[in-house]
N, C-alpha and C positions, 0 to 999 in steps of 0.2 A: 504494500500500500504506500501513496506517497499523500501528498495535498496541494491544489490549486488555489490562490488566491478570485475570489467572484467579482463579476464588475461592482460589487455593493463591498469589496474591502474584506469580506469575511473568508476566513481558509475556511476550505471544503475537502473533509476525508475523499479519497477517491482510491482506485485499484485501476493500472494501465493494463488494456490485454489487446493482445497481438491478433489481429482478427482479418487472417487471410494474409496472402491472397490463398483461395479456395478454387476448387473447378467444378465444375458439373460434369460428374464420373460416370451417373445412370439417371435416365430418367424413365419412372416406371407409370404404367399407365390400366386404367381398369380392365383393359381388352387382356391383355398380357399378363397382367400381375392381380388383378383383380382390386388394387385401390392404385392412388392417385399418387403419386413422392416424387420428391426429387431427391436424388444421393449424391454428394458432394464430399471431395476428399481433403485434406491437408495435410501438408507435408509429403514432399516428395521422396521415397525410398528407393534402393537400388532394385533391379532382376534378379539377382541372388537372393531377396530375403520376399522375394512374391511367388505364389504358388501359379499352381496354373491357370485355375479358376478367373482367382483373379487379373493376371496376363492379360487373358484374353479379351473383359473386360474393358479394362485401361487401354488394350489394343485397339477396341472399337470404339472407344468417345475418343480416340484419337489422345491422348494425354500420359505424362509419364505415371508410376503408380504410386499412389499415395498411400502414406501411411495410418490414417485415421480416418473414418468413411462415415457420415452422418444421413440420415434420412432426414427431409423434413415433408410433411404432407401437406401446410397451410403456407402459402406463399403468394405473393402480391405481383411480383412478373412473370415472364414466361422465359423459358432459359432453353437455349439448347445444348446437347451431348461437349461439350470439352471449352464451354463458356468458361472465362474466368472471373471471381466473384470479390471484388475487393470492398474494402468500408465503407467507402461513400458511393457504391451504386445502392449499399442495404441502411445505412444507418446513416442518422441526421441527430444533430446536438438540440437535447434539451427534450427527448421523446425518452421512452422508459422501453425497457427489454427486461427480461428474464434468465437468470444465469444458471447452468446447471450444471454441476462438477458435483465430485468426490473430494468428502471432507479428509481434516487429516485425522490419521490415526492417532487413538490416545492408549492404547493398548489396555490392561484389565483397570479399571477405576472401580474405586467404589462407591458406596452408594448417594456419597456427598457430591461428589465432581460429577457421577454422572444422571441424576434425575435430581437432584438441588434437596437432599433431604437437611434438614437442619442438624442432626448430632443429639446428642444431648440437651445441649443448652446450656444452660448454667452448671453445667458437673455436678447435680448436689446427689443424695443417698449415695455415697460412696463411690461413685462412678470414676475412678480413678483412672483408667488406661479405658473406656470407652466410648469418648465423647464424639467419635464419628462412625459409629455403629449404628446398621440397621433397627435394632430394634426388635422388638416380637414380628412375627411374621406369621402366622393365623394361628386357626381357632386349638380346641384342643381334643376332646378323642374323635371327638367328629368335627371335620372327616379324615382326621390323621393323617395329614400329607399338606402338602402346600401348596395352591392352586398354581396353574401354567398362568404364565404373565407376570407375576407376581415383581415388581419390579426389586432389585436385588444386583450388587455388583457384577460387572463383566465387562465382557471387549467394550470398547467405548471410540466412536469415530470408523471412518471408514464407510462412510453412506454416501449413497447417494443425497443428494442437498440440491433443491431451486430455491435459489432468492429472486422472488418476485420484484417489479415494481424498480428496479434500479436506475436513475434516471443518467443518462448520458450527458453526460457537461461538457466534453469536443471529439472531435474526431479529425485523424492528424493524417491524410492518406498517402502522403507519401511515404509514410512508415508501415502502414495499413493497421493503428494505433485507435484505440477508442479510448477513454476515460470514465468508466462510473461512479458515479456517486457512493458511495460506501462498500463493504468487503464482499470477495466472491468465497464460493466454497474451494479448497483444497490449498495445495501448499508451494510457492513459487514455482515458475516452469512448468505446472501441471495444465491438461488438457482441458477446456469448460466447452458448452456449448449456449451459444444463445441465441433465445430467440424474442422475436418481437411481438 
C-alpha cells in the first residue's frame, strides 16, 4: 500500500496494481460452450512450461501463452480472439471495481486473532495462564460431542476475499497502473482479479 495526496489536500490510503496489459485468449459462446465468457490471459510464459491443450489454444487466438487465464461473462465491449486489453480501454478514475484475491496466510490462530473472541477479561477467579482461551464449548451429557461449526482455533487466512466497492482514484496507462482506494486481499506480487 502507499498514499496519494486529493485535490482537497487530504492523503488517501491507496494499493497500486499492475492491471495488464491482458489478451483475449478464448472467446466462448452459447452455441459452442453453452454460456456466454470471455477468457483473457496475463502474463506471458514460455513453450516448455504449456501443455498441449493449451498450445493449441494460444495457437488459434493467434497470441503467445499466458500464464494466468480469467473468464469473465459480464462485459461492456465486444472483443475479438488475440485483442489486447490495457487500463484505460476498461477502467476510468473515480468509478468503483471489485477486487478478488487470496488472503495471506496466518497459519493455526487461535480463537482471539481468528473470530475476535474476547479472552477472559479481566483475569479474575484464578484464571492465571488462560486469558485467551476459548472457553466452554457446549452443553453436557447431551449431546456429548460438540456440534460441527463450532467456531474454535485453526488454519487462519488463505481464502478466497472480494472487497467490494473500491473506488479508483487514477489510472496511469502507460504503466498499465490503476490506484485504489484502500487494501486489496493477499500479499505483495500476488495475482487479484477485478472487476467492474
Amino acid at each position: 500500500m502507499t498514499s496519494v495526496f486529493s485535490a482537497d489536500g487530504k492523503n488517501v490510503p491507496c494499493t497500486v496494481i499492475e492491471a495488464g496489459p491482458c489478451v483475449v485468449t478464448q472467446i466462448k459462446t452459447v452455441e459452442t460452450d453453452g454460456y456466454k465468457a470471455v477468457q483473457v490471459g496475463f502474463q506471458e510464459k514460455t513453450e516448455k512450461h504449456t501443455n498441449k491443450a493449451e498450445a493449441g489454444r494460444f495457437k488459434a487466438a493467434g497470441v503467445a501463452p499466458q500464464r494466468h487465464l480469467v473468464e469473465f461473462n459480464e462485459f461492456e465491449q465486444e472483443f475479438k480472439l488475440g485483442d489486447v486489453i490495457t487500463v484505460d480501454t476498461v477502467f476510468e478514475a473515480d468509478t468503483f471495481v471489485d477486487v478478488i484475491g487470496t488472503s495471506k496466510g496466518k497459519g493455526h490462530q487461535g480463537v482471539v486473532k481468528r473470530h475476535g473472541f474476547g479472552g477472559v477479561g479481566q483475569a479474575t477467579h484464578g484464571q492465571h495462564n488462560r486469558l485467551r482461551a476459548p472457553g466452554s464449548l457446549g452443553a453436557s451429557s447431551w449431546p456429548s460431542r460438540v456440534f460441527p461449526g463450532m467456531r474454535m482455533g485453526g488454519r487462519t487466512g488463505g481464502d478466497r476475499v472480494t472487497m467490494q466497492n473500491l473506488q479508483v482514484l487514477k489510472v496511469i496507462p502507460e504503466h498499465n497502473l490503476i490506484l485504489v482506494k484502500g487494501s486489496v486481499p493477499g500479499a505483495k506480487g500476488s495475482i487479484v482479479i477485478i472487476n467492474k
